[in-house]
N, C-alpha and C positions, 0 to 999 in steps of 0.2 A: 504494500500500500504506500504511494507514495505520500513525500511529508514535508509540507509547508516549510521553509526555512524561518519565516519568523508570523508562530502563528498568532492571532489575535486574543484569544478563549482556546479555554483546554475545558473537553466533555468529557464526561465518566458515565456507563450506562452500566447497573447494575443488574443484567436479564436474572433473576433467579428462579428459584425451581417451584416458590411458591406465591413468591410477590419480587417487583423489578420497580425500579426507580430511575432516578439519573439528576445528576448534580455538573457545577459546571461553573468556572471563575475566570476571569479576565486576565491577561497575564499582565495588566500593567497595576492590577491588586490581586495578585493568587491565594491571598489566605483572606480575601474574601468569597467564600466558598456559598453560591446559591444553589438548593435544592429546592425541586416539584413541590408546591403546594398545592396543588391544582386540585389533586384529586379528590374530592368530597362524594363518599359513596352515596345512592339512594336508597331509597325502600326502607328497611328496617335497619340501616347501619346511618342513617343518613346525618346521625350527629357526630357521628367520628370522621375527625380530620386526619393523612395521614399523607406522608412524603413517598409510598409506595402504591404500588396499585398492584390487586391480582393480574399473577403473569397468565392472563386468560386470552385467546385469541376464538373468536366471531368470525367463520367463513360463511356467507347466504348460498343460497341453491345452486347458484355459480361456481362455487369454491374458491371467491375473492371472500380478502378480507373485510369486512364488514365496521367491525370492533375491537377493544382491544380493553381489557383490565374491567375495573368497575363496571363503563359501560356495556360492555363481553356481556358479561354473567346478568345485570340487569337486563338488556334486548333479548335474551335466551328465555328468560323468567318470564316476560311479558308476551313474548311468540308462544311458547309452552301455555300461559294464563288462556291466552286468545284460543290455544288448538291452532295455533298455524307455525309451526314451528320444524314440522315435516322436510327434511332437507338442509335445513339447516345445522350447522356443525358446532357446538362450543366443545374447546380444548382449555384442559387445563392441567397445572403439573406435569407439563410433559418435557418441560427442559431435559430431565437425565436421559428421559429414550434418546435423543441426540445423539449420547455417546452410545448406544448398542451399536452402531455400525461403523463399522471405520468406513473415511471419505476419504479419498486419498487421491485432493484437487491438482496433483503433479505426474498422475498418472501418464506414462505415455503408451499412445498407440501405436 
Protein backbone atom coordinates (compact mmCIF):
# COMPACT_ATOMS: atom_id res chain seq x y z
CA UNK A 1 0.00 0.00 0.00
CA UNK A 2 1.58 2.85 -0.87
CA UNK A 3 2.20 5.97 1.76
CA UNK A 4 1.98 9.50 1.77
CA UNK A 5 5.30 11.14 2.43
CA UNK A 6 3.82 13.78 4.73
CA UNK A 7 0.53 12.76 5.75
CA UNK A 8 -2.12 15.07 7.12
CA UNK A 9 -4.26 12.78 9.88
CA UNK A 10 -3.35 9.26 10.87
CA UNK A 11 -6.70 6.69 11.14
CA UNK A 12 -6.99 3.76 13.34
CA UNK A 13 -9.93 1.39 12.54
CA UNK A 14 -10.46 -1.15 15.17
CA UNK A 15 -12.77 -4.09 12.80
CA UNK A 16 -13.36 -6.50 15.90
CA UNK A 17 -14.89 -9.65 16.28
CA UNK A 18 -17.65 -8.21 18.27
CA UNK A 19 -17.84 -4.56 18.00
CA UNK A 20 -15.31 -2.16 15.72
CA UNK A 21 -14.69 1.58 16.02
CA UNK A 22 -12.16 3.98 14.78
CA UNK A 23 -10.23 6.91 16.01
CA UNK A 24 -8.01 9.33 14.31
CA UNK A 25 -5.70 12.63 15.14
CA UNK A 26 -4.11 15.26 13.09
CA UNK A 27 -0.43 15.13 12.83
CA UNK A 28 0.01 18.67 13.57
CA UNK A 29 -1.64 17.76 17.29
CA UNK A 30 -1.33 13.67 17.43
CA UNK A 31 -2.01 13.31 21.08
CA UNK A 32 -5.15 14.96 20.37
CA UNK A 33 -6.75 11.67 19.65
CA UNK A 34 -10.80 11.95 18.39
CA UNK A 35 -12.94 8.96 18.56
CA UNK A 36 -16.66 7.89 16.82
CA UNK A 37 -19.34 9.21 18.85
CA UNK A 38 -21.60 8.98 16.48
CA UNK A 39 -23.15 5.88 17.38
CA UNK A 40 -26.38 6.17 19.50
CA UNK A 41 -28.12 2.70 19.29
CA UNK A 42 -32.06 2.42 18.99
CA UNK A 43 -34.88 0.52 20.05
CA UNK A 44 -34.24 -0.78 23.52
CA UNK A 45 -30.56 0.23 23.97
CA UNK A 46 -31.21 3.78 22.77
CA UNK A 47 -29.89 5.46 25.98
CA UNK A 48 -26.48 4.15 25.63
CA UNK A 49 -23.86 6.17 24.05
CA UNK A 50 -20.81 4.26 22.82
CA UNK A 51 -17.48 4.82 20.65
CA UNK A 52 -18.06 1.21 19.13
CA UNK A 53 -20.80 -0.16 17.15
CA UNK A 54 -21.74 -3.83 16.49
CA UNK A 55 -19.35 -5.31 13.87
CA UNK A 56 -22.77 -6.31 12.06
CA UNK A 57 -22.86 -6.03 8.38
CA UNK A 58 -26.64 -5.76 6.36
CA UNK A 59 -26.49 -7.26 2.71
CA UNK A 60 -30.45 -6.65 0.83
CA UNK A 61 -31.79 -9.21 -1.60
CA UNK A 62 -28.93 -8.16 -3.91
CA UNK A 63 -26.17 -9.11 -1.78
CA UNK A 64 -24.93 -5.27 -1.42
CA UNK A 65 -24.40 -3.85 1.58
CA UNK A 66 -27.20 -2.23 2.82
CA UNK A 67 -25.86 -1.42 6.78
CA UNK A 68 -23.47 -1.67 8.95
CA UNK A 69 -23.22 -1.97 13.19
CA UNK A 70 -26.26 -0.51 15.12
CA UNK A 71 -28.13 0.31 12.10
CA UNK A 72 -27.37 -3.60 10.67
CA UNK A 73 -29.18 -5.29 13.49
CA UNK A 74 -31.99 -2.49 13.86
CA UNK A 75 -33.01 -2.73 9.72
CA UNK A 76 -32.84 -6.62 10.28
CA UNK A 77 -35.35 -6.20 13.45
CA UNK A 78 -37.74 -4.11 11.68
CA UNK A 79 -37.71 -6.21 8.16
CA UNK A 80 -38.18 -9.50 10.40
CA UNK A 81 -41.12 -7.16 12.72
CA UNK A 82 -42.68 -6.35 9.10
CA UNK A 83 -42.33 -10.28 7.70
CA UNK A 84 -40.22 -8.84 4.91
CA UNK A 85 -37.05 -9.61 5.67
CA UNK A 86 -36.87 -12.86 3.39
CA UNK A 87 -33.46 -12.57 1.42
CA UNK A 88 -32.03 -10.56 3.38
CA UNK A 89 -28.74 -11.34 5.14
CA UNK A 90 -27.43 -9.97 8.63
CA UNK A 91 -23.81 -11.09 9.78
CA UNK A 92 -22.54 -10.83 12.71
CA UNK A 93 -19.39 -12.08 14.64
CA UNK A 94 -17.97 -13.28 11.96
CA UNK A 95 -14.40 -11.47 11.90
CA UNK A 96 -12.58 -14.89 13.01
CA UNK A 97 -14.10 -17.15 10.16
CA UNK A 98 -11.80 -14.75 8.03
CA UNK A 99 -8.85 -16.59 9.38
CA UNK A 100 -10.31 -20.24 8.51
CA UNK A 101 -8.91 -19.82 5.08
CA UNK A 102 -5.62 -18.81 4.09
CA UNK A 103 -5.66 -16.16 1.16
CA UNK A 104 -2.68 -16.09 -0.33
CA UNK A 105 -3.06 -12.46 -2.51
CA UNK A 106 0.71 -13.22 -4.05
CA UNK A 107 -0.21 -16.37 -5.52
CA UNK A 108 1.05 -16.93 -8.87
CA UNK A 109 -0.33 -18.46 -11.89
Amino acid sequence: MPRCKNPLVVIAFDFGTTYSGYAFSYMTDPYDVQMNQNWIPMGSYSQLVTYKTPTSVLLDRDGQCHEFGYKAEDKFAQLAEDDEHTGWRLFRRFKMILHNDKVDIFKRR
